[in-house]
BATIMI-741755 format. One line per field, with one value per residue (C-alpha): x, y, z. Coordinates in Angstrom, 3 decimals. Last residue first. Layout:
! BATIMI-741755
px	(X / ...)
py	(Y / ...)
pz	(Z / ...)
***
This chain:
! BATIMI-741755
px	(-19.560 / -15.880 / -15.067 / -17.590 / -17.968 / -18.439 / -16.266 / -15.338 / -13.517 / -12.559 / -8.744 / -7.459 / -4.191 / -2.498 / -0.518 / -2.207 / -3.206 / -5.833 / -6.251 / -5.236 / -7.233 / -10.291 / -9.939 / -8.899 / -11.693 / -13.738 / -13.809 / -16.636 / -15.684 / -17.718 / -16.597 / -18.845 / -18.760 / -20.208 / -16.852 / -16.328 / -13.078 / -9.747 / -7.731 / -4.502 / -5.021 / -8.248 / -12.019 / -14.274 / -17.942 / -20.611 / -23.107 / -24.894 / -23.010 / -23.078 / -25.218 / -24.258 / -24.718 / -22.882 / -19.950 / -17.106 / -13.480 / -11.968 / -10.039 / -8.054 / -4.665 / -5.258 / -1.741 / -1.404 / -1.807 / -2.672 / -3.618 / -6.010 / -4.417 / -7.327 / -5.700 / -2.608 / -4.590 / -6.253 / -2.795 / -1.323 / -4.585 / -3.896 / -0.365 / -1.517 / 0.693 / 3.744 / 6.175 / 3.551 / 4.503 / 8.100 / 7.280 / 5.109 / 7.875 / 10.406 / 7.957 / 8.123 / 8.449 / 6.459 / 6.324 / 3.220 / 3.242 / 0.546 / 1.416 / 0.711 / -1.457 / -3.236 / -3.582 / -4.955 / -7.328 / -8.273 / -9.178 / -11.753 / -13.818 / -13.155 / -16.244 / -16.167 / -16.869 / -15.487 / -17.692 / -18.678 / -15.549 / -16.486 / -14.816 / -14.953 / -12.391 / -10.337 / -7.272 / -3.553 / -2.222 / 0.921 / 1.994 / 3.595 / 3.243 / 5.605 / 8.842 / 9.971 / 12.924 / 13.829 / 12.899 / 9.991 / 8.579 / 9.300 / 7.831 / 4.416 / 4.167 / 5.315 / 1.920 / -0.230 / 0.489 / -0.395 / -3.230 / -4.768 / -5.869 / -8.151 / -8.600 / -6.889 / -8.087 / -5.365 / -5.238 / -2.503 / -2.030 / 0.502 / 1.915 / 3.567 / 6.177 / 9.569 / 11.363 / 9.218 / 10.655 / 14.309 / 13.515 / 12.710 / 8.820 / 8.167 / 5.456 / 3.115 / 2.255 / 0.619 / 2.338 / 5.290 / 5.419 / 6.576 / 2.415 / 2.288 / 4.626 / 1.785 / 3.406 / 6.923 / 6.272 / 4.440 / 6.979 / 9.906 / 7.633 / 7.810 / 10.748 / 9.623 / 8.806 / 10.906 / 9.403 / 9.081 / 7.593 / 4.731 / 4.545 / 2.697 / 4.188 / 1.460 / 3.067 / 6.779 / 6.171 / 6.273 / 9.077 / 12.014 / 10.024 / 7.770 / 10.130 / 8.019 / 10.737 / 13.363 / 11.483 / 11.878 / 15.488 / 13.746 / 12.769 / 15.809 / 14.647 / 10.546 / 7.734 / 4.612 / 5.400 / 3.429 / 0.603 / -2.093 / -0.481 / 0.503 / -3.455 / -4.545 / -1.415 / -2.898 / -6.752 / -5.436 / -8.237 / -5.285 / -3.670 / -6.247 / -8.093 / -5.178 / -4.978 / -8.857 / -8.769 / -6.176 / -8.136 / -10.703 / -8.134 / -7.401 / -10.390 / -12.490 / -16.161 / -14.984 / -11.710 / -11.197 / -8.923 / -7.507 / -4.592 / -2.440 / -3.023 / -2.166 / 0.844 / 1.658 / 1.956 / 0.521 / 4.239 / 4.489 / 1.578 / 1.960 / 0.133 / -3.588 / -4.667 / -6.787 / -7.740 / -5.098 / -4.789 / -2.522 / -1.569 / -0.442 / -0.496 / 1.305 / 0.593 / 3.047 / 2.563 / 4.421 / 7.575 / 5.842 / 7.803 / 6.517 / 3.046 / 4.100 / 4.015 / 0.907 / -0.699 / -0.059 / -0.804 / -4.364 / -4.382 / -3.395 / -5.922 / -8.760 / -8.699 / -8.718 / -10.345 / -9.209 / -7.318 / -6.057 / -5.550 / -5.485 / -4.407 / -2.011 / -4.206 / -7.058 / -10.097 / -12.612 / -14.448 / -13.097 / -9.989 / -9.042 / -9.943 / -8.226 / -4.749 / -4.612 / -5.176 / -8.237 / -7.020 / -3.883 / -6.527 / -8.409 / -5.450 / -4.077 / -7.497 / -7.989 / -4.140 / -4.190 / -7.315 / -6.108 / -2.609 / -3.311 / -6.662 / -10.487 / -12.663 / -12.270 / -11.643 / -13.289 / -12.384 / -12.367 / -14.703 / -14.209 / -15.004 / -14.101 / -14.676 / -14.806 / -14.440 / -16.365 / -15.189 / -18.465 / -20.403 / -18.024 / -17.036 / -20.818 / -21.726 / -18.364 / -19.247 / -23.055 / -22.013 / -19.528 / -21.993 / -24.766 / -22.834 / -22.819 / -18.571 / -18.221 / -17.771 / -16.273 / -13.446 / -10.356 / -10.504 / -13.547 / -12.423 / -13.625 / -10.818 / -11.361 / -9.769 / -10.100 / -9.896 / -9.977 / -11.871 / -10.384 / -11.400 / -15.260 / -16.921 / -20.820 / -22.408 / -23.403 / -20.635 / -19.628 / -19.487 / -17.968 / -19.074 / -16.542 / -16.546 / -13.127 / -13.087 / -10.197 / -12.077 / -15.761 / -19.277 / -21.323 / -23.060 / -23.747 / -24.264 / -24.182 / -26.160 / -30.047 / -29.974 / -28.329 / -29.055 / -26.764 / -28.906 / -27.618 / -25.900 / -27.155 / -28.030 / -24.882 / -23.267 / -25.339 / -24.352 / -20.611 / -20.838 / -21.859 / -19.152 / -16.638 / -17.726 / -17.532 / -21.178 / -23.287 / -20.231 / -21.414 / -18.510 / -18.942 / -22.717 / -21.483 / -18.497 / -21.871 / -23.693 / -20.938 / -19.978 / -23.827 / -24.407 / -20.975 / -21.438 / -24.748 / -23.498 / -21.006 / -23.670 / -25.633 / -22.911 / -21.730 / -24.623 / -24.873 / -21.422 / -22.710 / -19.198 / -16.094 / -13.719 / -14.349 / -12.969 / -15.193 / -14.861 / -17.752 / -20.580 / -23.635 / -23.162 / -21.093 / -23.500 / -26.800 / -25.194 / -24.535 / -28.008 / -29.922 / -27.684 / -28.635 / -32.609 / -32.023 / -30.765 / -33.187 / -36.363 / -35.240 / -34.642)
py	(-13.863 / -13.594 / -16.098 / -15.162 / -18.194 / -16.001 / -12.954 / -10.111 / -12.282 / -10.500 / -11.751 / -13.947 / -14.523 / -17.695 / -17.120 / -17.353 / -20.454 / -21.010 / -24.314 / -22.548 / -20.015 / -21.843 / -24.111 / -21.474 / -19.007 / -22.474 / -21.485 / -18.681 / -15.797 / -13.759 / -10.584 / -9.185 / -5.558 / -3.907 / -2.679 / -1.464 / -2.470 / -1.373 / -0.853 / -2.219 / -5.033 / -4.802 / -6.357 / -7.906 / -7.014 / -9.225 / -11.702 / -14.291 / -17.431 / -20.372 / -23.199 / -25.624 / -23.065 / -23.506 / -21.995 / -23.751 / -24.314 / -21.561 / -18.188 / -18.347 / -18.158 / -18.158 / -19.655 / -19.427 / -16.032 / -12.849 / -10.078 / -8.294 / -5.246 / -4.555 / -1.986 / -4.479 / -6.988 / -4.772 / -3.743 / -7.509 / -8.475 / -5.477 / -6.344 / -10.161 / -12.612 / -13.902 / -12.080 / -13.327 / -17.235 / -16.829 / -15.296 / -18.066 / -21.094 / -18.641 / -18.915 / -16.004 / -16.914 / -15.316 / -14.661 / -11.927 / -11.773 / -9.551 / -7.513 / -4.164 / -5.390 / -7.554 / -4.783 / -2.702 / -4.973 / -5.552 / -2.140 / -1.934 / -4.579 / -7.820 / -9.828 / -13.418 / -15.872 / -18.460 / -20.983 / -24.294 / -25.741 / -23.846 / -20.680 / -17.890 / -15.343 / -12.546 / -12.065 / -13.279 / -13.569 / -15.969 / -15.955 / -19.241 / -18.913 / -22.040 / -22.958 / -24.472 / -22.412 / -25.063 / -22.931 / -21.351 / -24.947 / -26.151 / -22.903 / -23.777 / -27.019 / -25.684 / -23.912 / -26.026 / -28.715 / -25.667 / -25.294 / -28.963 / -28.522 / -25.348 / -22.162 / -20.123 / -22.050 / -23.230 / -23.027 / -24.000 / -23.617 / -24.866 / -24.703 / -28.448 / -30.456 / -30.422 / -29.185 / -30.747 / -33.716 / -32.537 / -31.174 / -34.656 / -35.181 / -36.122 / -33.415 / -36.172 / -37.835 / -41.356 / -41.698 / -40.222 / -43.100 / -43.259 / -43.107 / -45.999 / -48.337 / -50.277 / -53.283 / -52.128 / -48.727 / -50.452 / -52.854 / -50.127 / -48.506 / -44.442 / -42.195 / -39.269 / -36.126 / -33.456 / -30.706 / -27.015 / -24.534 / -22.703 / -19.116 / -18.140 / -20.503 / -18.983 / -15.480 / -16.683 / -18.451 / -22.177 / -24.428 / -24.065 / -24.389 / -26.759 / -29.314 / -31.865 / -32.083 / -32.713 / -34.723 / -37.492 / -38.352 / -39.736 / -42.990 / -45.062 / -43.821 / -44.685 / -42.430 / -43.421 / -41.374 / -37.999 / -39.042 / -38.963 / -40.626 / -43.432 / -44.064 / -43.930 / -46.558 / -49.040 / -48.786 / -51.116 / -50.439 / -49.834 / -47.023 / -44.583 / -45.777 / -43.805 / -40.806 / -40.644 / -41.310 / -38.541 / -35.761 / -36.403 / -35.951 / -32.818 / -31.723 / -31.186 / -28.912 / -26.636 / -25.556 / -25.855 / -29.249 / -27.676 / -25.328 / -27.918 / -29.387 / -26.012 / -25.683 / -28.925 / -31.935 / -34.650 / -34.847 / -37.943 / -37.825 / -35.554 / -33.776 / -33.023 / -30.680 / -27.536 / -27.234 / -28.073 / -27.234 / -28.654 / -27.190 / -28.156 / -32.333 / -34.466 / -36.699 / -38.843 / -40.963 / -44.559 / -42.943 / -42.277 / -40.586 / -37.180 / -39.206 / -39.914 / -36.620 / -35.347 / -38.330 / -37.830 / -33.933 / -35.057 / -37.796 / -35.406 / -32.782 / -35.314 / -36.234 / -32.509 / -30.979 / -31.804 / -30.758 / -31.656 / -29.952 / -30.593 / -27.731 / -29.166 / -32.319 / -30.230 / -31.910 / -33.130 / -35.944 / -38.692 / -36.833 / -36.944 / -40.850 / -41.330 / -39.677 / -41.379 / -38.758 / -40.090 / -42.992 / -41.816 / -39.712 / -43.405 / -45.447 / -42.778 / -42.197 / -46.289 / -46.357 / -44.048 / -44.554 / -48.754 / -48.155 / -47.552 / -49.289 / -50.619 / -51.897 / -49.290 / -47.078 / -46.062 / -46.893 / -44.543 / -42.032 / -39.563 / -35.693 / -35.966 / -31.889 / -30.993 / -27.338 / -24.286 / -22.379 / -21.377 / -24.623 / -27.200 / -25.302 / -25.154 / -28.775 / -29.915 / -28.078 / -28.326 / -32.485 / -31.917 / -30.548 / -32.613 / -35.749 / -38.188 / -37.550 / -39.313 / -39.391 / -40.699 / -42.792 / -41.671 / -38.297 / -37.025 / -35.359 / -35.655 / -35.692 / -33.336 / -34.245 / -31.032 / -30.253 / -27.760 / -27.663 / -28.121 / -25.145 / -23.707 / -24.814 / -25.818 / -25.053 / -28.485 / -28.207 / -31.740 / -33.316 / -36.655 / -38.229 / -41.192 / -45.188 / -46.039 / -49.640 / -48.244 / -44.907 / -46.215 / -44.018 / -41.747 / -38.869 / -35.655 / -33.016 / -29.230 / -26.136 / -27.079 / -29.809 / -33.091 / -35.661 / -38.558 / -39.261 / -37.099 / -38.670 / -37.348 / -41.076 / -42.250 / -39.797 / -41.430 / -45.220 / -43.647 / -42.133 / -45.701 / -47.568 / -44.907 / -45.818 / -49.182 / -50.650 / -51.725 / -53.356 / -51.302 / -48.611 / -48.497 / -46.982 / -44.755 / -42.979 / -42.967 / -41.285 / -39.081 / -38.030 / -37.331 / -35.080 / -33.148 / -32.398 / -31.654 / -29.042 / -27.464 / -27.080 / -25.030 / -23.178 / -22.203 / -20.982 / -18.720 / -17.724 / -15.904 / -14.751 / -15.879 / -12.888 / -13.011 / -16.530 / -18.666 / -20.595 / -22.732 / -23.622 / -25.245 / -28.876 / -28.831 / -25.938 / -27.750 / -30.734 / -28.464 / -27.082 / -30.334 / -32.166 / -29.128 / -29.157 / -32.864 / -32.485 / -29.628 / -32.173 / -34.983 / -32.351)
pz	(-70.239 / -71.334 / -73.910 / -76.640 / -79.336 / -82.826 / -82.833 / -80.073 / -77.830 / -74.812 / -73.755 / -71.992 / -74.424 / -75.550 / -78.355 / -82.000 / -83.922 / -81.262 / -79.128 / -76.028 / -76.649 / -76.831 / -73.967 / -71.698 / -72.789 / -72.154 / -68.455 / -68.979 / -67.092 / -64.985 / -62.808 / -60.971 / -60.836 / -57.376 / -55.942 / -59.013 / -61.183 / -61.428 / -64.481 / -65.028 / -67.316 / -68.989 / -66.869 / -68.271 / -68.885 / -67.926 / -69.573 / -66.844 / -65.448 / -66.443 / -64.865 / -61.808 / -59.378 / -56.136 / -57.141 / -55.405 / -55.714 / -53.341 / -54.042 / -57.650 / -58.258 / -62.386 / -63.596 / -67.760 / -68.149 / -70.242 / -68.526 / -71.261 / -72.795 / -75.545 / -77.956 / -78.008 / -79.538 / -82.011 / -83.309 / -83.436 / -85.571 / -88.171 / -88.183 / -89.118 / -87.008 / -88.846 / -86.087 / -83.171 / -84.274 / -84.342 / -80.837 / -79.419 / -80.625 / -78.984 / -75.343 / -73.312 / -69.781 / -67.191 / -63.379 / -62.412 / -58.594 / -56.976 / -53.844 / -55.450 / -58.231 / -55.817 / -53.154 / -55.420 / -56.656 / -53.459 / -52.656 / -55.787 / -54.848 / -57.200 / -57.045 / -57.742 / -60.755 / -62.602 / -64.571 / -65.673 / -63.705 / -60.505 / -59.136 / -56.451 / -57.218 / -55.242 / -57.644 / -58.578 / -61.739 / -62.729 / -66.044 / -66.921 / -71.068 / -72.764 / -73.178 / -70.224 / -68.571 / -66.113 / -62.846 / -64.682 / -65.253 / -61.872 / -60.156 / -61.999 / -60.835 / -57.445 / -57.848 / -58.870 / -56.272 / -53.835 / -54.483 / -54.318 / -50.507 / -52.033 / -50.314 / -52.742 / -55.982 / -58.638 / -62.451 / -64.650 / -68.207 / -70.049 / -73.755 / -74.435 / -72.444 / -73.926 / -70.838 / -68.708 / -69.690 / -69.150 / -65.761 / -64.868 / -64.108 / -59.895 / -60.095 / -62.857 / -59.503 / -61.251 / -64.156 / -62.119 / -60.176 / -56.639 / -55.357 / -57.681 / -55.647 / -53.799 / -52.318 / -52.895 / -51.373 / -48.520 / -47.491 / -47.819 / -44.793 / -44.105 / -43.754 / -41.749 / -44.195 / -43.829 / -42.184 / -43.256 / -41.270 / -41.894 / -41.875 / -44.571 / -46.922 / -49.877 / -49.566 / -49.999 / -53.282 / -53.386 / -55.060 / -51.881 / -48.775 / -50.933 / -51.762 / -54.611 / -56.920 / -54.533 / -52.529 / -55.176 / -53.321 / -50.335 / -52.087 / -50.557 / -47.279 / -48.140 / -48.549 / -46.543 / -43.557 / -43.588 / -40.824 / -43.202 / -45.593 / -43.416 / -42.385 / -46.179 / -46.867 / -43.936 / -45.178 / -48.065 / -50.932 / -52.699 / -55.119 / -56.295 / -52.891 / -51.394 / -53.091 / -52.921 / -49.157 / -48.697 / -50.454 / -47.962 / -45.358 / -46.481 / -46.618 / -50.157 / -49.944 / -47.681 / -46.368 / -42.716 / -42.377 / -45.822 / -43.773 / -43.310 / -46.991 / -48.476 / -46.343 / -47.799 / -45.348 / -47.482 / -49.309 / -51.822 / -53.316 / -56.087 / -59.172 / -58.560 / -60.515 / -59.909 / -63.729 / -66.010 / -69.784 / -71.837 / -75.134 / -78.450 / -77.895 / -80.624 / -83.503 / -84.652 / -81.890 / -81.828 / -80.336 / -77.508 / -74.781 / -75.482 / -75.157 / -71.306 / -70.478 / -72.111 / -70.291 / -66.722 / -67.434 / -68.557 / -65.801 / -63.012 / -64.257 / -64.685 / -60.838 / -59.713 / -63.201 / -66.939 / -70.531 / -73.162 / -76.690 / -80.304 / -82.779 / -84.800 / -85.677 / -87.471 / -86.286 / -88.958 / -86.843 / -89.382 / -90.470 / -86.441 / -86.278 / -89.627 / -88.072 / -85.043 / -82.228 / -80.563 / -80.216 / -78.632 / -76.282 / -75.752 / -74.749 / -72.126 / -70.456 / -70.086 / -69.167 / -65.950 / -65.117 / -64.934 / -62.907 / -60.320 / -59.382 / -60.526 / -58.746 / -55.607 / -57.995 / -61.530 / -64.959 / -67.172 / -68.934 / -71.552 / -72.732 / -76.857 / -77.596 / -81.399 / -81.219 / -82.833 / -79.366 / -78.341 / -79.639 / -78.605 / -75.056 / -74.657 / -74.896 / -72.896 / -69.746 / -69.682 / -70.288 / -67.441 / -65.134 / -65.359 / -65.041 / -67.989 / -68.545 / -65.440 / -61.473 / -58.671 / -57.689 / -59.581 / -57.208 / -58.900 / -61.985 / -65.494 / -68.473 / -71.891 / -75.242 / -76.933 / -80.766 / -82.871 / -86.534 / -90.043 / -91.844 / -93.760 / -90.689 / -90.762 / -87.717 / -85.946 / -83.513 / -82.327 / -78.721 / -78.751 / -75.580 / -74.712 / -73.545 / -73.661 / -75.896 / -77.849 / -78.230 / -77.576 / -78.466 / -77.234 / -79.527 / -79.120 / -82.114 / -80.610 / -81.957 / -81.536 / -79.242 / -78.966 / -75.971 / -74.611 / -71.327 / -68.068 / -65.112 / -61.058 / -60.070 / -60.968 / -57.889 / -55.483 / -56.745 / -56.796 / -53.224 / -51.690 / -53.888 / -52.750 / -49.286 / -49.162 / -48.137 / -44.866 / -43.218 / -40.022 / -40.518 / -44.112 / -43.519 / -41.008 / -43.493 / -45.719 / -43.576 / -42.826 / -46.098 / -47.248 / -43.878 / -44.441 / -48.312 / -47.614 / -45.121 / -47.614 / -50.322 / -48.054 / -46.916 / -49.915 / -50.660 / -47.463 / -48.768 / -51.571 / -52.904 / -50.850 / -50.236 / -46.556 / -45.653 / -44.634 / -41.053 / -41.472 / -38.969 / -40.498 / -39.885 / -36.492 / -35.238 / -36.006 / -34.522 / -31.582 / -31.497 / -31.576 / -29.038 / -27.006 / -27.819 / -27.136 / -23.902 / -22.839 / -23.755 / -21.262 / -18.565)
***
């Protein structure tokens, strides 16, 4: 008897760990799962471990995460060193191949829900090291202070004080970046702060220098509605929940378990703060196939006590969504890039509704396929009768931006000619299907894929991320496109 309940306790924890409603689409799910169930056995022994008094659970997934950092190491094409912007520790990675110009530059922010992680993990450093040598960039990747010790309004400031470091004039001459061709960029966490910042350095009168492009990888924008059809549906998406995604809003804020437990149920915004729905209205901001169904609700008015004792979550610092229409008016080239089956989607897109609504001036294209992505690389396969579907149900919204077209008119003929030989689907909104490639290396050399014609059912499609980077710091208009000259963006 005593050996049949433990071979069932052993089966259903077995089940709980293992099982995971995937979606079809999602590449190598048996790696997926893998990575899924750690996920699940770390969270909960540390969810235990805060329980007993043991530890705070961000402090418990910090010392794990610390463990995973990488020394400050050169090699053969990049120059590393670490050093402080405005007493910001940063990795300044530097091509060593001599450059004949003024080099780009990209001001790159981590992720980890302003809790975890740094510019020393293994993935950012891979990250950084090739965009610098592929895109002949100078990439500053930085750190910040780190929740539960440090709050709203800290990340926000660290990042914010080291890219206006970063963009004085003699600190740009120094590391030989041209100044009209910096960009920012970052992932989750690091997506919020980048687009944080670029907003609040329009408002700078102080900096001459300004941002060309801004680059933001499943961001994290608002915090006002935790009732997205995106966060309804992330109870079953791997790797971040909804209610994970919830804990890092809230120790953003507060260790104060009381605004985690109003965010969960909706009703942390108060009356007199009902107003900032309007930017943040999904029913009216997201596109019909991503509501699929669901039903808006208003939020229920939540505590005036708890707004006033932790008003960040009003702040557009810290939920760059609740921008004016005149702000992101003026707001630099974009590019946005959301997962499927991500809790963060759908902050993306409204994001990207908001600029179309307001005419922004920048590239919005929206392009829809079957992909499995990581920040060091984005992969998936693409069988034929998807594609199909995509191009047939696929939504492509774009704005053509009149800084973009005075620059296309001075653009070599020659140039414009090979461009239009090679019809890549240009874009600034990758809907991509979930956050996770289990391999933390880039992926192997393939062919991409023109506009309009369909791929194999066996083609994998592989795209190294820094194609953003680099054409986003380019002279010319944005473009995905196959690079056929030194730093490849399609691998």
């Amino acid at each position: 008897m005593g050996r049949t309940i433990l071979l069932l306790v052993a089966v259903v924890l077995v089940a709980y760990y293992v099982y995971i409603p995937l979606p079809g689409a999602i590449e190598e799910p048996w790696k997926l799962i893998l990575e899924e169930t750690q996920l699940k056995i770390t969270v909960d022994l540390v969810s235990f471990a805060e329980r007993l008094g043991i530890s705070h659970f961000v402090d418990t997934l910090n010392l794990l995460t610390r463990l995973q950092e990488v020394p400050v190491t050169s090699d053969e094409n990049v120059t590393v060193i670490e050093t402080a912007f405005n007493g910001v520790p940063v990795r300044i990675y530097m091509p060593k191949r001599k450059s004949e110009m003024l080099r780009r530059g990209l001001f790159f922010i981590h992720g980890g829900g302003w809790c975890l992680g740094s510019a020393a993990l293994p993935v950012y450093d891979l990250l950084s090291r090739q965009t610098a040598d592929r895109l002949n960039a100078v990439v500053v990747s930085t750190d910040y202070g780190l929740a539960p010790k440090y709050h709203f309004p800290h990340q926000f400031e660290d990042v914010y004080n080291a890219l206006r470091w970063f963009l004085r004039e003699d600190i740009l001459q120094r590391y030989g970046v041209d100044p009209r061709r910096v960009g920012v960029s970052g992932d989750s966490a690091g997506g919020n702060l980048a687009a944080a910042v670029t907003q609040q350095l329009l408002q700078d009168p102080d900096a001459k220098n300004k941002l060309k492009v801004q680059a933001l990888v499943y961001p994290a924008l608002q915090a006002l509605d935790m009732n997205l059809p995106s966060y309804q549906e992330g109870s079953y998406f791997p790797l971040l929940t909804n209610s994970l995604m919830v804990r890092f809003w809230s120790e953003y804020f507060t260790t104060d378990r009381t605004l985690e437990k109003a965010m969960l149920l909706n009703q942390h915004v108060p009356m007199e703060s009902s107003h900032l729905f309007q930017f943040v209205n999904w029913s009216s901001l997201l596109p019909e196939r991503y509501k699929k169904g669901h039903i808006y609700k208003s939020p229920t008015p939540g505590s005036s006590e708890l707004a006033k004792k932790y008003p960040g979550f009003l702040d557009v610092k810290a939920c760059p969504l609740l921008a004016s229409d005149n702000t992101l008016r003026h707001l630099p080239l974009t590019y946005i890039i959301t997962c499927e089956y991500d809790v963060l989607r759908d902050d993306g897109l409204m994001r990207n509704r908001r600029a179309l609504e307001t005419d922004t001036p920048s590239n919005t294209n929206k392009i829809k396929s079957e992909f499995d992505t990581h920040i060091t690389g984005i992969t998936g396969i693409v069988p034929e009768e998807k594609e199909k579907r995509q191009e047939k149900d696929g939504e492509v919204e774009s704005r053509n931006d009149p800084r973009q077209r005075k620059q296309e008119q001075s653009v070599d003929p020659r140039s414009r000619k090979q461009q239009q030989s090679q019809p890549w689907k240009t874009g600034a909104i990758l809907t991509l299907h979930s956050r996770s490639n289990p391999r933390n290396r880039l992926p192997s050399r393939a062919r991409a894929v023109p506009a309009g014609q369909s791929p194999s059912t066996s083609l994998v499609q592989r795209r190294d991320a820094s194609v953003f980077w680099r054409d986003a710091c380019s002279s010319f208009p944005p473009r995905l496109r196959a690079a056929q000259h030194s730093g490849a963006a399609f691998l």
